[in-house]
Residue frames as qw, qx, qy, qz and C-alpha x, y, z in Angstrom:
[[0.000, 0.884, 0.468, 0.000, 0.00, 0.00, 0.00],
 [0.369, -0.707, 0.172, 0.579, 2.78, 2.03, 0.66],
 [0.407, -0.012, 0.715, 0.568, 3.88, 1.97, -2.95],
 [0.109, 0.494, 0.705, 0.498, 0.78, 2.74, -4.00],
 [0.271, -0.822, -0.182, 0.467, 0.47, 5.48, -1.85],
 [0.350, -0.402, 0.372, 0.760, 3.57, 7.03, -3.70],
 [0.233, 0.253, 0.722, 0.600, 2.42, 6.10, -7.27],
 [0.041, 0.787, 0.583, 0.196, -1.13, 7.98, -6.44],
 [0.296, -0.750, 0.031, 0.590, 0.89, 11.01, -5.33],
 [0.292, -0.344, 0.391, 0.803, 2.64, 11.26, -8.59],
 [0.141, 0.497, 0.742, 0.428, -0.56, 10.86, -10.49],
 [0.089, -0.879, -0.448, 0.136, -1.67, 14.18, -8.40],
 [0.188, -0.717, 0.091, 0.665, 1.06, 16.24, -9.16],
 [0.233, 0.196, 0.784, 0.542, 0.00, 14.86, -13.15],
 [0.058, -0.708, -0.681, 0.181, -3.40, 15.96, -12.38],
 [0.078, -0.921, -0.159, 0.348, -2.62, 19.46, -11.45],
 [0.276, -0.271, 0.616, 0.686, -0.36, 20.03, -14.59],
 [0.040, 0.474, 0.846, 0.242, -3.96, 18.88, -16.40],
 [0.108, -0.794, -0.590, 0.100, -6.04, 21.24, -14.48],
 [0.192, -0.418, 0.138, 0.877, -3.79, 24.45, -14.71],
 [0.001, 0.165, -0.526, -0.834, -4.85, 24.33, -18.41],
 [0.446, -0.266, -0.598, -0.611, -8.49, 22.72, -18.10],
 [0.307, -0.192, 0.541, -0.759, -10.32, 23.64, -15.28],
 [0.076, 0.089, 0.993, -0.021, -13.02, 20.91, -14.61],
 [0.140, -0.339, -0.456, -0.811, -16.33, 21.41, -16.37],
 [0.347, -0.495, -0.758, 0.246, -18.63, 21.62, -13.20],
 [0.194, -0.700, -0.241, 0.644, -20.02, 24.72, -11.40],
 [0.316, 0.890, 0.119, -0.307, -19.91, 27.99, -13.04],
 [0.093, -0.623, 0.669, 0.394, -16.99, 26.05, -15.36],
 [0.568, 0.254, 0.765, 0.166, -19.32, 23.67, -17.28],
 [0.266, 0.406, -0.448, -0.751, -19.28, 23.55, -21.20],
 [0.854, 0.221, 0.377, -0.281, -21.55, 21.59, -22.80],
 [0.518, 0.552, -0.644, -0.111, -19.60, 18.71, -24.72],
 [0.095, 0.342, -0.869, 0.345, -19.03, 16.46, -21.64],
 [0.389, -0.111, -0.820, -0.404, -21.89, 14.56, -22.33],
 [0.360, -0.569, -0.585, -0.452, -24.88, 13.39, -20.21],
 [0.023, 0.416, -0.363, 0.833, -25.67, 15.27, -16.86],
 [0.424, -0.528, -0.731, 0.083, -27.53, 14.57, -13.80],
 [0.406, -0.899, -0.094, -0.137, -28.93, 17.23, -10.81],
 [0.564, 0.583, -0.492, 0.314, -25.99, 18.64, -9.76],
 [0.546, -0.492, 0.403, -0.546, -26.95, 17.93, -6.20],
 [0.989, 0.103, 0.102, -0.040, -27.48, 14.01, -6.92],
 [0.706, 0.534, -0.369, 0.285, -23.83, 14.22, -8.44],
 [0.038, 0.690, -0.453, 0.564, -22.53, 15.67, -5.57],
 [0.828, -0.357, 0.259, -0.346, -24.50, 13.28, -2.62],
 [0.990, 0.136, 0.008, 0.037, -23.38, 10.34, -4.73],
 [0.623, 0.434, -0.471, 0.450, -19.22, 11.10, -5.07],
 [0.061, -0.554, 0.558, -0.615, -18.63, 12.68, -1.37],
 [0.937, -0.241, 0.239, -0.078, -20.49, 9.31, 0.34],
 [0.906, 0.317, -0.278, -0.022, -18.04, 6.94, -1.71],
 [0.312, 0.655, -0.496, 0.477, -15.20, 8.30, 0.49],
 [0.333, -0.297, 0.802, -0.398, -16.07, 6.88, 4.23],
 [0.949, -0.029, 0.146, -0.279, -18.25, 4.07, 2.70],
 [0.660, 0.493, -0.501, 0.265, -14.57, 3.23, 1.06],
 [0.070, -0.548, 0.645, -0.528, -12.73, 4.01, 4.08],
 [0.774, -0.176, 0.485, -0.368, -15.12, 1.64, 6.79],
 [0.986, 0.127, -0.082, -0.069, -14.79, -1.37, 3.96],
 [0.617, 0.429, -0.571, 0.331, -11.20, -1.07, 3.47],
 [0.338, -0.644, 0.393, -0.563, -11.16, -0.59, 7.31],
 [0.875, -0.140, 0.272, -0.374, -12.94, -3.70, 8.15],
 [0.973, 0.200, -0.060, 0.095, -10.97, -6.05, 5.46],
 [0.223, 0.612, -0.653, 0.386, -7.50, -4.84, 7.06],
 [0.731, -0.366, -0.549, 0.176, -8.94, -6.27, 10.05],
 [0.053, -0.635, 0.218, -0.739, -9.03, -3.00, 11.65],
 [0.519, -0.282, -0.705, 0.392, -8.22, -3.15, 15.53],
 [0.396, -0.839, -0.335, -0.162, -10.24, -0.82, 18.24],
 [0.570, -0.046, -0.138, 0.808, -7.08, 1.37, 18.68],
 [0.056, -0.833, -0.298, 0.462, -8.02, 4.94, 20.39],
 [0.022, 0.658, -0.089, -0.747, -6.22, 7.14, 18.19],
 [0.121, 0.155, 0.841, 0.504, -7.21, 5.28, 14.80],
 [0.023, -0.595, -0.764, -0.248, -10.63, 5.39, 15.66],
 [0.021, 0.724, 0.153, -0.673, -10.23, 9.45, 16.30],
 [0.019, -0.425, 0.353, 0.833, -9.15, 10.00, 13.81],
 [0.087, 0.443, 0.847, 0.281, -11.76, 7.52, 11.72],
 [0.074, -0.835, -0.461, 0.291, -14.39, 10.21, 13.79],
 [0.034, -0.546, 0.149, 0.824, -12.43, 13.36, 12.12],
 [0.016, 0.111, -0.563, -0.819, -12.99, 12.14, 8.76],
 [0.045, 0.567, 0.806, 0.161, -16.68, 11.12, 9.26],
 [0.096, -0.764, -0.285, 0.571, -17.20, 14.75, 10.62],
 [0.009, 0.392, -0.389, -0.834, -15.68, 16.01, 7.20],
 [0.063, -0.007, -0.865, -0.497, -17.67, 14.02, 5.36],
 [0.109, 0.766, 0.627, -0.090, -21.27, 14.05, 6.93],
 [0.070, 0.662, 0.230, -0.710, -20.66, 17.64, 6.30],
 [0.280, 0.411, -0.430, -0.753, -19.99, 17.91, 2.51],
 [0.058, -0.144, -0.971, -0.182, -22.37, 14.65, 1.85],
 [0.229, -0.623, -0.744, -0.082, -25.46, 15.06, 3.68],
 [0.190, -0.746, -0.470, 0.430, -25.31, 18.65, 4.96],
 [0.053, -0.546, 0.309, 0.777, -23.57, 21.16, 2.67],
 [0.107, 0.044, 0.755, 0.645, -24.92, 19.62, -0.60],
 [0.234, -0.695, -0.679, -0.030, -28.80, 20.46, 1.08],
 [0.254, -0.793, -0.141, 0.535, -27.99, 23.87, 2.17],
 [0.125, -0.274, 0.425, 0.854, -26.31, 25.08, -1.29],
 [0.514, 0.631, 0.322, -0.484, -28.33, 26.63, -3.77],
 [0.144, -0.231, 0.804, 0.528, -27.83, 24.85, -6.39],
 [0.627, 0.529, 0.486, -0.301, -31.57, 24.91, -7.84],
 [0.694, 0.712, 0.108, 0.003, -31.56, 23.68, -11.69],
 [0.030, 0.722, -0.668, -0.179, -27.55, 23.45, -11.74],
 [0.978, 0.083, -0.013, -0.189, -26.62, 20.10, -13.41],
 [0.360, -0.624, 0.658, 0.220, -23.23, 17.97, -13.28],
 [0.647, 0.395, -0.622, -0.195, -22.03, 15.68, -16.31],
 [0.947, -0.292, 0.098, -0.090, -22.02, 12.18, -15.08],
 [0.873, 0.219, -0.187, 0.394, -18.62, 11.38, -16.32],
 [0.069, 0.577, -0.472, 0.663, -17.28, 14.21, -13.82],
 [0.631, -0.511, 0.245, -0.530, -19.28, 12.07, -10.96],
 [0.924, 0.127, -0.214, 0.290, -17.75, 8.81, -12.41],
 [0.420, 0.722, -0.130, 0.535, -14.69, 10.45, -11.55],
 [0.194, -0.566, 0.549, -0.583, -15.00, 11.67, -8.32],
 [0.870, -0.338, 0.226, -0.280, -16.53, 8.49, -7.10],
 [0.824, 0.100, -0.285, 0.479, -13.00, 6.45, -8.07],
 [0.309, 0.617, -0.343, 0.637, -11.18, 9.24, -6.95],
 [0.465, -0.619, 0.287, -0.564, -13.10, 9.64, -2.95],
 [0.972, -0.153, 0.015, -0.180, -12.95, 6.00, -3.49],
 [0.753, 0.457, -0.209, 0.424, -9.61, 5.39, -3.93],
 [0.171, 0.588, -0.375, 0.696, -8.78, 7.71, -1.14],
 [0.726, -0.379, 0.417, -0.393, -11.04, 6.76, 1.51],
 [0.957, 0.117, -0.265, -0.018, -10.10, 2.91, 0.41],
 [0.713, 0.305, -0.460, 0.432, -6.12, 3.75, 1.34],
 [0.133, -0.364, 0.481, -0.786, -6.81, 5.61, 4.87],
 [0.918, -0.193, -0.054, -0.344, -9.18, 2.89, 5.70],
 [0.934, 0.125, -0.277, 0.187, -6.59, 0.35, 5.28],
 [0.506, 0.369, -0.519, 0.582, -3.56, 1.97, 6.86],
 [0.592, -0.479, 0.013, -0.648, -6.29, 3.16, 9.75],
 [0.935, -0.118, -0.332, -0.044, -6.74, -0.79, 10.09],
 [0.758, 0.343, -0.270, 0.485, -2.75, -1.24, 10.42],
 [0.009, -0.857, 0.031, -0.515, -2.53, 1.85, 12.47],
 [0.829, -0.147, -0.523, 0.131, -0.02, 1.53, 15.55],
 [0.456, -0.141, -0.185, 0.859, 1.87, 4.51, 16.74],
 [0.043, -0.891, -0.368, 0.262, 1.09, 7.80, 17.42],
 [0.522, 0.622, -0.044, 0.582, 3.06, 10.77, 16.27],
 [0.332, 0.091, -0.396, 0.851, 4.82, 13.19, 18.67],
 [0.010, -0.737, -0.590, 0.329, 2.18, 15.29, 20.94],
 [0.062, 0.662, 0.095, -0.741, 3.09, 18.40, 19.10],
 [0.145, 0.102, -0.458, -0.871, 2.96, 17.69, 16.11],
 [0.037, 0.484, 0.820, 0.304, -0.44, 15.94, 16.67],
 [0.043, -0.700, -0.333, 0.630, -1.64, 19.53, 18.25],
 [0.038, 0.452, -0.333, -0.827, -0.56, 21.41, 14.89],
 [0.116, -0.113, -0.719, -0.675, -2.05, 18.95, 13.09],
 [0.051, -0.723, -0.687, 0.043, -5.70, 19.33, 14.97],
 [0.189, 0.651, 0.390, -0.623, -5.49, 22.80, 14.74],
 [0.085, 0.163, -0.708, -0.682, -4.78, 22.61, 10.94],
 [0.037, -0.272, -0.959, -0.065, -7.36, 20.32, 10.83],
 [0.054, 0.670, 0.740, -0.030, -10.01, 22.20, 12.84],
 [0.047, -0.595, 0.057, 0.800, -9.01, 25.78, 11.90],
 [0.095, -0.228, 0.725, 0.643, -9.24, 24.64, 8.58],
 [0.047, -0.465, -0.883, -0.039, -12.71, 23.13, 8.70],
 [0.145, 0.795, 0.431, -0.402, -14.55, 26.15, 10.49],
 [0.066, -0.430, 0.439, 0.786, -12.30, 28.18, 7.41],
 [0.015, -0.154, -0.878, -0.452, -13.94, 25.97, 4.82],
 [0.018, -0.669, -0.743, -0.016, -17.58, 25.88, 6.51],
 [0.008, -0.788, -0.333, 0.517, -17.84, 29.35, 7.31],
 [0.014, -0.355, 0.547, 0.758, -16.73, 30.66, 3.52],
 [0.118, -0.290, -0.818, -0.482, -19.31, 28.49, 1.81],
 [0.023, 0.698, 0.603, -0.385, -21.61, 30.16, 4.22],
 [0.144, 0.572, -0.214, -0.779, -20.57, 33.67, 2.83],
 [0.118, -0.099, -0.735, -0.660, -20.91, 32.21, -1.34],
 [0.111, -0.308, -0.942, 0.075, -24.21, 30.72, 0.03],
 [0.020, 0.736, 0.439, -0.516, -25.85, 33.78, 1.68],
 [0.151, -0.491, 0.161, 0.843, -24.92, 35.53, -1.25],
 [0.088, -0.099, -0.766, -0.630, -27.09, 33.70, -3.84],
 [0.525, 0.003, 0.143, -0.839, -30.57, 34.94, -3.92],
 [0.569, 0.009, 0.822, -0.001, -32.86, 31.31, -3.43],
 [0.667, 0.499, 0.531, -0.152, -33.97, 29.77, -6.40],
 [0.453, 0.843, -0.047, -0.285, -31.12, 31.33, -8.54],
 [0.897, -0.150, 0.114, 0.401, -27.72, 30.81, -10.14],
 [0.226, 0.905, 0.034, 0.360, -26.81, 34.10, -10.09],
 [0.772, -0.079, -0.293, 0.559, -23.23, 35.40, -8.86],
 [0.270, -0.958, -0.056, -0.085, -22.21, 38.06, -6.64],
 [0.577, 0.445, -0.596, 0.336, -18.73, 38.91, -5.52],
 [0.601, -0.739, -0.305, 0.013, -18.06, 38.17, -1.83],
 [0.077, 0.710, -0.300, 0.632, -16.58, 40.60, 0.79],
 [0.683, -0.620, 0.295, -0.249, -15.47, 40.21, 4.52],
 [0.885, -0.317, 0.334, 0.069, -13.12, 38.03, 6.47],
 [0.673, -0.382, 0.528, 0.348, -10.71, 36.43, 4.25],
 [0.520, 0.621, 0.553, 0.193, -12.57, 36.93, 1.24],
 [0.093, 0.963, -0.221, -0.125, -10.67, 40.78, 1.24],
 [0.487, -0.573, 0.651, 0.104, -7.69, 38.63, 0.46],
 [0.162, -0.078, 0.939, 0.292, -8.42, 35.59, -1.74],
 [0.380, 0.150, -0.589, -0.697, -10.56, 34.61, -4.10],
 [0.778, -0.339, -0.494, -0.188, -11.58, 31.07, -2.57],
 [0.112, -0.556, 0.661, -0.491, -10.92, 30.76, 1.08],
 [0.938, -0.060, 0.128, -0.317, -13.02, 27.49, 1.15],
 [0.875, 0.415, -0.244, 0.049, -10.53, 25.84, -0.66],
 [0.250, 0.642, -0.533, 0.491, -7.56, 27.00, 1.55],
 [0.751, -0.216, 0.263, -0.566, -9.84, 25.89, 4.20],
 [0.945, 0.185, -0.055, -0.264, -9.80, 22.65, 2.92],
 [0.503, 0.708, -0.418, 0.267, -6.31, 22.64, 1.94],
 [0.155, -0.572, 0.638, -0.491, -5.27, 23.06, 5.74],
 [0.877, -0.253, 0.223, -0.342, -7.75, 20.39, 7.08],
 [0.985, -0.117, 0.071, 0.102, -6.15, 17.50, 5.37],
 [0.492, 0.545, -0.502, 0.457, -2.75, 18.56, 5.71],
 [0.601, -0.484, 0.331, -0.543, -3.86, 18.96, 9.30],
 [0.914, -0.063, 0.113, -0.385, -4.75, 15.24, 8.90],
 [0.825, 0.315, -0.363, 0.297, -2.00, 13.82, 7.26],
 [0.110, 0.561, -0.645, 0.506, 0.62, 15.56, 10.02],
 [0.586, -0.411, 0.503, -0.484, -1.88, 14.06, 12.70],
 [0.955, 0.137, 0.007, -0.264, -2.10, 10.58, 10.63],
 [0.222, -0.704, 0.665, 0.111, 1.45, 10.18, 9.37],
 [0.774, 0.057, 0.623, 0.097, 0.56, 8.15, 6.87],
 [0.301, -0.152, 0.612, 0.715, 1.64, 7.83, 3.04],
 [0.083, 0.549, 0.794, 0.247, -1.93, 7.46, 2.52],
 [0.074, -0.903, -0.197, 0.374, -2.90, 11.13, 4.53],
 [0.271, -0.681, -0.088, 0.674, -0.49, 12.41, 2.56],
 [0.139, 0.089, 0.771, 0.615, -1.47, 11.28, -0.64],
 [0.005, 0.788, 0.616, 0.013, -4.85, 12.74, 0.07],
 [0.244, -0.822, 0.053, 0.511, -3.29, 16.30, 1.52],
 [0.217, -0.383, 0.519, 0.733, -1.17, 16.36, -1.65],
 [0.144, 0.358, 0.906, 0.175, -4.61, 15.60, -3.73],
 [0.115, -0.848, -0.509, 0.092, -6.35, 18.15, -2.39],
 [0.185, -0.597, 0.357, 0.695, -3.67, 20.94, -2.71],
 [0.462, -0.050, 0.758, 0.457, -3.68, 19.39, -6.55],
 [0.060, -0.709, -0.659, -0.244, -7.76, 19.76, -7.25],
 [0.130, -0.878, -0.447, 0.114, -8.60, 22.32, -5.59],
 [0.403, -0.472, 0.127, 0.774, -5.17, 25.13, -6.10],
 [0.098, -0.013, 0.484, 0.869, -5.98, 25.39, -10.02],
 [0.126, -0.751, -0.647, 0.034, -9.71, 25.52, -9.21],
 [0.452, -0.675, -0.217, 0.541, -8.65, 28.35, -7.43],
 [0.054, -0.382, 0.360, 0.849, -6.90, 30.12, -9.77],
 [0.075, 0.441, 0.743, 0.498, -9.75, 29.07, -12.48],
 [0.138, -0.810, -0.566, -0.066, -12.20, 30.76, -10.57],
 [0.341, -0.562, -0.022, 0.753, -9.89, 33.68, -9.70],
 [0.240, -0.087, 0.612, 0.749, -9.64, 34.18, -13.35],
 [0.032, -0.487, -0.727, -0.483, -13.25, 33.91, -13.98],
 [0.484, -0.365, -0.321, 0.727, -13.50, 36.79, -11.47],
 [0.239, -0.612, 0.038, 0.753, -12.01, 39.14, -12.64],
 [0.091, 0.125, 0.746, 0.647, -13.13, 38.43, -16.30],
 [0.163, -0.562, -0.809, 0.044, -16.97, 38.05, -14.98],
 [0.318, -0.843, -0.314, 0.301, -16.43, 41.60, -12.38],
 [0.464, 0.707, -0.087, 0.527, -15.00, 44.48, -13.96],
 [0.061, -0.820, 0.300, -0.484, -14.61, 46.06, -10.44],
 [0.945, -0.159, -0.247, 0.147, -12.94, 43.15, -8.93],
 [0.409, -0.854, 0.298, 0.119, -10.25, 43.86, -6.31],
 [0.574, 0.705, -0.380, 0.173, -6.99, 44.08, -7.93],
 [0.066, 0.584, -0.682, 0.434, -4.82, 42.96, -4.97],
 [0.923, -0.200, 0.178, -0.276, -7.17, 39.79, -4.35],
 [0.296, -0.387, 0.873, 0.013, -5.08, 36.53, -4.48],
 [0.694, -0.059, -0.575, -0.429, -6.58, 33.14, -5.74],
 [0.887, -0.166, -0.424, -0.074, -6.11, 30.82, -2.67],
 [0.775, -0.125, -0.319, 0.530, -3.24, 31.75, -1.04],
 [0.042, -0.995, -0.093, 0.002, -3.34, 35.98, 0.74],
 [0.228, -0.899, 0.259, 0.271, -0.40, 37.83, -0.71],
 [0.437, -0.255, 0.760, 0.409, 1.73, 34.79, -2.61],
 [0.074, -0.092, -0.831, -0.544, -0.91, 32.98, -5.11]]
């Protein structure tokens, strides 16, 4: 697994070479060519489950053992995951937005494929890291999280219901960067990997940097293209660098 751990790392830094130049067609970046489409809610319910229903099997066929800090950390990722499964995809207005199915094919190997290898090394799991760095990584982790949830509040409050009309947002971090969800995000599972110390956390943490950086700049770009009076001294993802 270890191996493959590595190998799915170098496919993510393949990935984001890919996505620099072709942002993924989804959100307010679909083109119509990428054949059939489903609700883009339904698209969304169905890839972000696949990731702890992976994780628990691969968990179970390692012959996972009832080890206290394994089965925290099992409880961090179910806490990321009921939220962007079953509680963020019901709270976004997305009325009458649609996803191509072959972008949900996609993410459901991909959540699968991650939650499958942090299941399994979970199982295996034996040691702990140092106490400080597991502190840096929980506050990565949960600094990152309320970063993430409380940004998609701001996009969220910002669409009038029942539209898919854009707005720019203002406040907080958002005077800074472009997406601060995504940085959000960014921190959590790096958070996770320092607190996991596995090949597998960090093949997810280096995933998620991958997806979600040129997002970032995509949607920076479509900004300032979109808003003529877009702040000129915004970032994409990172405040001050990128």
């Amino acid at each position: 697994m270890g191996t493959l751990s590595y190998i799915w790392m170098f496919v993510a830094v393949a990935t984001y070479v890919v996505l620099l130049r072709l942002p993924a067609p989804y959100g307010r970046h679909r083109k119509p060519g990428w054949g059939p489409t489903i609700p883009h809610r339904v698209g969304w319910v169905i890839m972000e489950s696949m990731s702890p229903l992976a994780f628990f099997v691969s968990y179970e066929l390692s012959g996972g053992k009832a080890f206290t800090y394994a089965t925290m950390l099992m409880v961090l990722w179910c806490l990321h995951y009921t939220n962007r499964a079953l509680v963020h995809p019901f709270r976004a207005r997305w009325s009458g937005r649609r996803m191509p199915i072959i972008i949900a094919l996609a993410a459901v190997g991909f959540n699968s494929v991650n939650g499958a290898l942090n299941g399994w090394y979970m199982g295996h799991l034996s040691w702990t890291p140092p106490v400080g760095i597991v502190v840096l990584g929980a506050v990565l982790f949960f600094g990152g999280a309320a970063l993430n949830i409380w940004a998609d509040e701001v996009l969220r409050r910002l669409r009038p219901p029942g539209t898919l009309e854009y707005h720019i947002p203002r406040g907080g971090l958002y005077r800074y960067i472009s997406c601060p969800n995504y940085l959000g995000e960014i921190l959590e599972w790096t958070g996770f990997a320092l607190m996991a110390a596995t090949p597998a956390a960090w093949a997810f943490a280096v995933w998620t940097a991958a997806n979600l950086i040129p997002r970032a700049m995509s949607h920076h770009s479509w900004y300032k293209e979109t808003f003529p009076a877009y702040p000129e001294d915004r970032k994409a993802v990172v405040p001050f660098i990128l």
